[in-house]
C-alpha positions in Angstrom: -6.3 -52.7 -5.7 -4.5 -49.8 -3.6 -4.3 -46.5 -4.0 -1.1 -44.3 -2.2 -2.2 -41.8 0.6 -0.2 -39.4 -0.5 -1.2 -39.2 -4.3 -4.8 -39.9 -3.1 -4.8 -36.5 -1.6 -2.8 -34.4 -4.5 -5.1 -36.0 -7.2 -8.0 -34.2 -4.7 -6.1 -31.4 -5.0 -5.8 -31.5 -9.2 -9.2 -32.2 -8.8 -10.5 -29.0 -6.4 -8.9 -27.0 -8.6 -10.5 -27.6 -11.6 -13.5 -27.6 -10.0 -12.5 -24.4 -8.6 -11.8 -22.8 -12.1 -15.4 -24.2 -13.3 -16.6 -22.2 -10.4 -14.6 -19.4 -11.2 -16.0 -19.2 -14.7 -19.7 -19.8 -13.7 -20.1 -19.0 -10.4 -23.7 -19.8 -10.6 -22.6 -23.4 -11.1 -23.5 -24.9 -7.5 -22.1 -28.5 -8.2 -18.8 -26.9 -8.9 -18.5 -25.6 -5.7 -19.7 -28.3 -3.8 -16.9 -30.5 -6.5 -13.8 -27.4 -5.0 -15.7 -28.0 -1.0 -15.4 -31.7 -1.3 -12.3 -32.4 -3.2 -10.2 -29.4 -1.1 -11.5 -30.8 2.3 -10.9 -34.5 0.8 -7.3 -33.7 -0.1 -6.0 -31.2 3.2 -7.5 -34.3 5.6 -5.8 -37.2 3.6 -2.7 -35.3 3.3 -2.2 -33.6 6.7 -2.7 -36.7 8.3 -0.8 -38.9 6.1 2.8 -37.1 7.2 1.3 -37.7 11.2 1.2 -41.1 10.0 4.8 -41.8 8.7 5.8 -40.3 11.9 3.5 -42.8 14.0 0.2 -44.3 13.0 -0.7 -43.8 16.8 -0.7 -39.8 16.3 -3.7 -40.0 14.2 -6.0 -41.8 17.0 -8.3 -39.7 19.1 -7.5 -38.9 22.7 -10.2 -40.8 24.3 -9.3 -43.8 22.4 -8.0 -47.1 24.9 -4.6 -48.2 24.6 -6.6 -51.5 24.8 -8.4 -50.8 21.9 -5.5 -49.5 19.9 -3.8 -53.2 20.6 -6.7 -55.1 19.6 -8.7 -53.8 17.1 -5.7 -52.1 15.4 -2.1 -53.7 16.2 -3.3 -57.8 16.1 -5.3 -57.3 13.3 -2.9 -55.4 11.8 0.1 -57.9 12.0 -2.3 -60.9 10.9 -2.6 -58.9 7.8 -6.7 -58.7 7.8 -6.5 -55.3 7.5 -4.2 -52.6 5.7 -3.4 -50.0 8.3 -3.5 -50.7 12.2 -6.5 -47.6 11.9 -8.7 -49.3 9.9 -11.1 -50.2 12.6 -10.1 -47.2 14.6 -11.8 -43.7 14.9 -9.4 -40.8 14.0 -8.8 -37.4 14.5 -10.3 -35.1 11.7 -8.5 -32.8 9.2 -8.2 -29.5 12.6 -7.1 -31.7 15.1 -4.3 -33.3 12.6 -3.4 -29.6 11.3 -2.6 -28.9 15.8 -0.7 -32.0 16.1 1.7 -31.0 13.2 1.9 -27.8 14.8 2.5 -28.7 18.5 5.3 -31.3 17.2 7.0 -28.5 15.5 6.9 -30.1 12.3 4.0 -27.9 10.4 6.2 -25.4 8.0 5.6 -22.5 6.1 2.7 -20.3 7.8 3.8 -17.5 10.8 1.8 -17.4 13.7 -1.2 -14.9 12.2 -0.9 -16.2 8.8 -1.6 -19.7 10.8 -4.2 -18.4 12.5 -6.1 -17.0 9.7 -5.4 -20.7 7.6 -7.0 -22.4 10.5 -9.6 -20.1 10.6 -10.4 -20.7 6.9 -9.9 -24.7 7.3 -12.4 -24.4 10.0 -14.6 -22.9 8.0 -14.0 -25.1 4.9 -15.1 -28.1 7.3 -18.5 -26.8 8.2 -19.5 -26.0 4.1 -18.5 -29.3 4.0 -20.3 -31.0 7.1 -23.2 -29.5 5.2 -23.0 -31.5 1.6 -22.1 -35.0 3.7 -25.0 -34.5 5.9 -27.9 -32.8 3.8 -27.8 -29.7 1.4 -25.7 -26.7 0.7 -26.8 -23.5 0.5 -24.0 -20.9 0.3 -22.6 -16.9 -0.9 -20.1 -17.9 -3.7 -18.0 -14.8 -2.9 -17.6 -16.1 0.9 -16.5 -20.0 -0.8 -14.3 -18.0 -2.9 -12.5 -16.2 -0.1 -12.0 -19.2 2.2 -11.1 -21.0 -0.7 -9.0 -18.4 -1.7 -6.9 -18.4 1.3 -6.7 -22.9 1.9 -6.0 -23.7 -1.4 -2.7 -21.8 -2.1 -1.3 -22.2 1.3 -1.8 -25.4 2.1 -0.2 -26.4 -0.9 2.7 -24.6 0.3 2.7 -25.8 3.5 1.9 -29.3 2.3 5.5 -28.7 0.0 7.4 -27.7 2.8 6.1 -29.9 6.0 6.9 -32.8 3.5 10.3 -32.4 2.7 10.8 -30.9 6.4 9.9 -34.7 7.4 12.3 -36.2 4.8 15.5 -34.0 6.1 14.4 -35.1 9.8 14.2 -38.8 9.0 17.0 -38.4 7.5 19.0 -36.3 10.6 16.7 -37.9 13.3 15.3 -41.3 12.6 14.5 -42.3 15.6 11.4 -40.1 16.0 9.8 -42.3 12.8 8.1 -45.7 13.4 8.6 -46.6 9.8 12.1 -47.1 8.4 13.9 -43.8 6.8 13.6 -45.7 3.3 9.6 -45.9 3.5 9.6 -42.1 4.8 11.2 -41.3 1.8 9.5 -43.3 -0.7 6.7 -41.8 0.2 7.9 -38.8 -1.8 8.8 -34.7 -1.6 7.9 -32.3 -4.7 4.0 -31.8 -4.1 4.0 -29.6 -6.8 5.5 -31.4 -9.2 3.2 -34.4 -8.7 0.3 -32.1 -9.3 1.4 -30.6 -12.0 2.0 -34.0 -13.4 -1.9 -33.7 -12.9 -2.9 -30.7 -13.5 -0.4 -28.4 -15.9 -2.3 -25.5 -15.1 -2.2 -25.9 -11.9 0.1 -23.0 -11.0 -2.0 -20.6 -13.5 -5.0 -21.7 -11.0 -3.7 -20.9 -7.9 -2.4 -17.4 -9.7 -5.6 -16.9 -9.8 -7.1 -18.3 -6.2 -4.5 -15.6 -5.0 -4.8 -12.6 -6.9 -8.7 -12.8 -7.1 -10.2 -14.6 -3.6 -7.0 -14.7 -1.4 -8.3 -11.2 0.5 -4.8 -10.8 2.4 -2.8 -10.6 -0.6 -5.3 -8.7 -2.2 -5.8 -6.5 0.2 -1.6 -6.3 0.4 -1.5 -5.4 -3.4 -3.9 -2.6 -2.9 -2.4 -1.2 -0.2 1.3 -0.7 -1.4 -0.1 0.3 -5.2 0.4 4.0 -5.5 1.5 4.9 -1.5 4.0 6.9 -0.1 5.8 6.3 3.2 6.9 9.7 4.4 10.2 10.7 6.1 11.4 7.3 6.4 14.3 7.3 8.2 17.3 5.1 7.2 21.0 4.7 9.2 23.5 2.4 7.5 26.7 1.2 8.0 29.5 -0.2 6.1 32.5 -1.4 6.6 35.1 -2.9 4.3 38.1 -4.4 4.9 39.4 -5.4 0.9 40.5 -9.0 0.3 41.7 -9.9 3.4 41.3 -13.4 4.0 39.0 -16.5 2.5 36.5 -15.3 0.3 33.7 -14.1 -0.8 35.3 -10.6 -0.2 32.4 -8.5 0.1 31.8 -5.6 2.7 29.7 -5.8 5.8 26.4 -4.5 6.0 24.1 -3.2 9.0 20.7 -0.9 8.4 18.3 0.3 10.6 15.1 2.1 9.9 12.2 0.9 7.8 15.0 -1.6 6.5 16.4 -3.6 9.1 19.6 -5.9 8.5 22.6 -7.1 9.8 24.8 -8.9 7.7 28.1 -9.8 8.3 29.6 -11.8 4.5 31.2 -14.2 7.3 28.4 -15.1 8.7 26.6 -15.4 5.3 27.2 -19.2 5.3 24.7 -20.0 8.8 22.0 -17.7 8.2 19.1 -20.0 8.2 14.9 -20.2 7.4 13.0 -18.6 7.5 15.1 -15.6 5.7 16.9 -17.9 3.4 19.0 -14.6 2.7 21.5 -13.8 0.2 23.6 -11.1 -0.1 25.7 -9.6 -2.8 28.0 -6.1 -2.5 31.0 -4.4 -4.0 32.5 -1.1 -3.1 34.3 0.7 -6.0 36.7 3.2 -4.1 38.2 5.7 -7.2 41.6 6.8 -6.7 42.7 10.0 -4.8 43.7 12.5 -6.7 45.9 15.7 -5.2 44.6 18.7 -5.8 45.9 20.8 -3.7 49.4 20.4 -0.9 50.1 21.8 2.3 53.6 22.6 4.0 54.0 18.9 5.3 55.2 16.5 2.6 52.4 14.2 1.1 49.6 16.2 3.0 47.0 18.2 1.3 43.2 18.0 0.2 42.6 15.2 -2.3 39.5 14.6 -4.3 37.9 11.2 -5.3 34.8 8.9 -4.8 32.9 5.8 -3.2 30.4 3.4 -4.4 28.4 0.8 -3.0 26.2 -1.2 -4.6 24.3 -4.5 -3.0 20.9 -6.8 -3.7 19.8 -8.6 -0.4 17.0 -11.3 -1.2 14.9 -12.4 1.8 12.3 -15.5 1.0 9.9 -13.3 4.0 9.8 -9.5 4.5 8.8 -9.6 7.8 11.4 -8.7 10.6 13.5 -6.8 7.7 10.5 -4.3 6.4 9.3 -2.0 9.0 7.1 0.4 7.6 4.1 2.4 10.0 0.2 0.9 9.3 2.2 -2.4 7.3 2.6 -4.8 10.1 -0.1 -7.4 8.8 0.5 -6.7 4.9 4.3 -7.4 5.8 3.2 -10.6 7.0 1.8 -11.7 3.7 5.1 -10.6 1.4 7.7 -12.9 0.3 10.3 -13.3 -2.0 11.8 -9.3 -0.9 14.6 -8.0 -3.4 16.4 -5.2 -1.6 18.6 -3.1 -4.0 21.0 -0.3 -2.8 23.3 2.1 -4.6 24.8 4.8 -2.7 27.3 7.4 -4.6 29.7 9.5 -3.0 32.2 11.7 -4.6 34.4 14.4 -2.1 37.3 16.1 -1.4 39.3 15.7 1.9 42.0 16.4 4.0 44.5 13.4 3.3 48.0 11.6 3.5 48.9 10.6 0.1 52.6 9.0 -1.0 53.7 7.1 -2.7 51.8 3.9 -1.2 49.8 4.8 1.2 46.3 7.0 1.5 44.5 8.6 4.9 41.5 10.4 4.9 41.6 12.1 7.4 38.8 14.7 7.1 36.3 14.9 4.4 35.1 18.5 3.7 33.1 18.6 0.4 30.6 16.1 -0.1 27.9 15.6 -2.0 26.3 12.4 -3.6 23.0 10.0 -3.5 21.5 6.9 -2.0 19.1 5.1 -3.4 16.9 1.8 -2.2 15.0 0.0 -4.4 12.4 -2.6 -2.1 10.8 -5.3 -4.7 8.5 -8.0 -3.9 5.6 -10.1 -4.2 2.8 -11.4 -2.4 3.2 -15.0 -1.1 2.6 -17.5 -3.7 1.5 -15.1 -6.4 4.6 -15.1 -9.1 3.4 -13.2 -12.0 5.4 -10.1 -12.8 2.5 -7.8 -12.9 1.9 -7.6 -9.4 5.6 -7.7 -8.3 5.7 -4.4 -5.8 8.6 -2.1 -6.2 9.4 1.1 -4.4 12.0 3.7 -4.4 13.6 5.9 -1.6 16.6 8.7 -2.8 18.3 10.7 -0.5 21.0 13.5 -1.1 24.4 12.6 0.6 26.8 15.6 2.3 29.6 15.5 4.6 27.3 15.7 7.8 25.2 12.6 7.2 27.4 10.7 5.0 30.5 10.6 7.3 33.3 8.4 6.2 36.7 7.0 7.2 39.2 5.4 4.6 43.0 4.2 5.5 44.2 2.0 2.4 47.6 1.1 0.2 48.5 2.5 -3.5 49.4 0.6 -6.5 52.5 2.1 -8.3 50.0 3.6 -10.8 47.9 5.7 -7.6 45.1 3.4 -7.5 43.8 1.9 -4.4 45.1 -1.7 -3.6 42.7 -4.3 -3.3 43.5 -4.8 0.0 44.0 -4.8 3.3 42.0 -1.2 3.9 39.9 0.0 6.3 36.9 2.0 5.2 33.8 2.8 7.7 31.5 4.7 6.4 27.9 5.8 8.3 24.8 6.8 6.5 21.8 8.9 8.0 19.0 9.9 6.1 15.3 10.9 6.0 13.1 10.5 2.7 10.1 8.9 1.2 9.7 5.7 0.0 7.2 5.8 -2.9 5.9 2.5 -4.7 4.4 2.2 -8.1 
């Protein structure tokens, strides 16, 4: 009989988090936590070094090792089929050495530099409870298990989802860095959560749970948005449109600065890569201008109309686009960020208008409102309730909601789709309050 590497390690994983729940719901109950200790370190081991393996079974041996050794107790055995790996007789790296070679290969996905750090920390820690059981007793605080626990389950998980199918698209790309043919690499599989699942149904409901209970830096994120209020935030946009001028997606461009911080070009749209995975919607509405008063020259005079803007920007992280003053490591921890913006703008200027053609030339009354909505979650917690949102309005006026707009008229006055020219900057201070 033979059991697959890879499913070996996710039935652990089903398996450390029932045991996890069980400790959850009795925490006095010291076999369940030695059941989530065992089974979570059983599981991260068999699986980190499993993808080091499809790469090269040579990656898993220890430094000290002889290439002598390697040939003869692993290689000839190997090929005379006496054993079932060429590391059967061989000593290998354990479950933090394997978790650094992913990482130095560049092939470890999903955690940023501090968010690493703290993992590795908590694997680290994981191993010593675990040293413990193999070698004599346990004897541990249930809160501390919780909070390491708390913080390898989810994310490794994760990582373990995305490091996977990183490997499949590189075999795929880049064969030649994998020993073992491309098909093999992909037999092995992708969709760690699905397999698990398949296992455990409530497996999702559980790691809600690891998260929102024992993971201390999303808790500690939740907390610390819940209720606050970012004062005089400062905010510059700018947006330019151009109408539909050219291939589609016709949208207009997009640059913020201030405790938002974008750049988006719809042209670009199409490269923009991990680990923002952004998307971008927008539409400008521009009403048409209206005479309502003329000067000496023909077709001049002060006309009166409006602008709006609306876009949603999704970013899989926040960090690099939030920037907000004592939130640099709660940034760290946010993902799936849902950026709405609406600004309003009705004026009057000094204009051209004829029969097919409108220039403002100089707005003097304006008045209107911007408004930013920031949504998000922590990583890997998806229920609604703890979704984050916060709100920042700002009044609009002629000095810092300056605007330039050159376009075409339909026969019936209303502004032709396109080609225009419309560059409008956006200056504001206000606070950003969450819920």
């Amino acid at each position: 009989m033979e059991i697959d590497p890879r499913l070996n390690g996710i039935h652990s994983l089903a398996e450390a988090l029932k045991a996890f729940e069980g400790f959850h719901n009795n925490p006095e109950d010291i076999y369940a936590i030695k059941d989530s200790i065992l089974r979570t370190h059983h599981a991260l081991e068999t699986l980190f070094k499993h993808i080091l393996y499809l790469i090269s079974p040579t990656l898993l041996i220890k430094n000290e090792t002889k290439v002598e050794k390697i040939i003869k107790e692993g290689y000839y055995p190997w090929f005379r089929e006496e054993i079932a790996t060429p590391l059967d007789k061989l000593e290998t790296i354990g479950l933090i050495e394997a978790i650094d070679r992913l990482k130095n290969l560049g092939i470890l996905q999903g955690l940023d530099e501090r968010e690493f750090e703290a993992f590795k920390g908590a694997v680290d820690e994981l191993r010593k409870y675990r040293n413990k059981i193999q070698h004599f007793a346990l004897k541990v605080d249930p809160d501390r298990i919780g909070r390491v626990l708390g913080i390898v389950l989810p994310r490794a998980i994760e990582v373990l989802e995305q490091t996977y199918n990183y490997i499949y698209s590189l075999a795929l790309t880049k064969g030649k860095y994998f020993e073992f043919p491309i098909r093999a690499v992909s037999e092995a599989g992708g969709g760690v959560y699905n397999d698990l699942n398949k296992l455990l149904p409530k497996a999702q409901k559980i790691m809600s749970l690891l998260r929102y209970n024992y993971d201390a830096l999303v808790s500690d994120a939740i907390q610390f948005f819940k209720q606050r209020i970012f004062q005089g935030q400062s905010v510059s946009l700018n947006i330019t449109y151009h109408g539909k001028v050219g291939p589609p997606p016709y949208m207009p461009n997009l640059s913020v600065n201030g405790f938002v911080n974008l750049n988006i070009d719809e042209l670009r749209m199409s490269i923009i890569e991990a680990p923002y995975n952004l998307r971008y919607e927008a539409n400008i509405e521009i009403g048409p201008p209206k005479l309502i008063s003329k000067s000496k020259l023909p077709s001049h005079g002060i006309s009166k109309s409006y602008i709006r803007f609306d876009a949603h920007i999704y970013a899989y992280k926040a960090q690099g686009i939030l920037n907000l003053p004592d939130a640099e490591e709660k940034i760290e921890v946010l993902r799936d960020l849902h950026i709405l913006i609406k600004a309003n703008l009705n004026y009057e200027a000094k204009a051209i208008v004829d029969n097919w053609h409108y220039d403002c030339i100089e707005p003097l009354k304006v008045n209107g409102e911007l408004y930013i909505q920031i949504m998000f979650t922590p990583r890997g917690y998806e229920s609604k309730e703890v979704k984050l949102s916060g709100l920042y309005k700002a009044k609009l006026d002629q000095k810092n909601a300056p605007f330039r707009l050159h376009a075409f008229l339909n026969p019936d006055g209303t502004i032709k789709d396109g080609p225009m020219n419309l560059e409008w900057n956006i200056n504001t201070s206000g606070d950003l309050t969450f819920e």
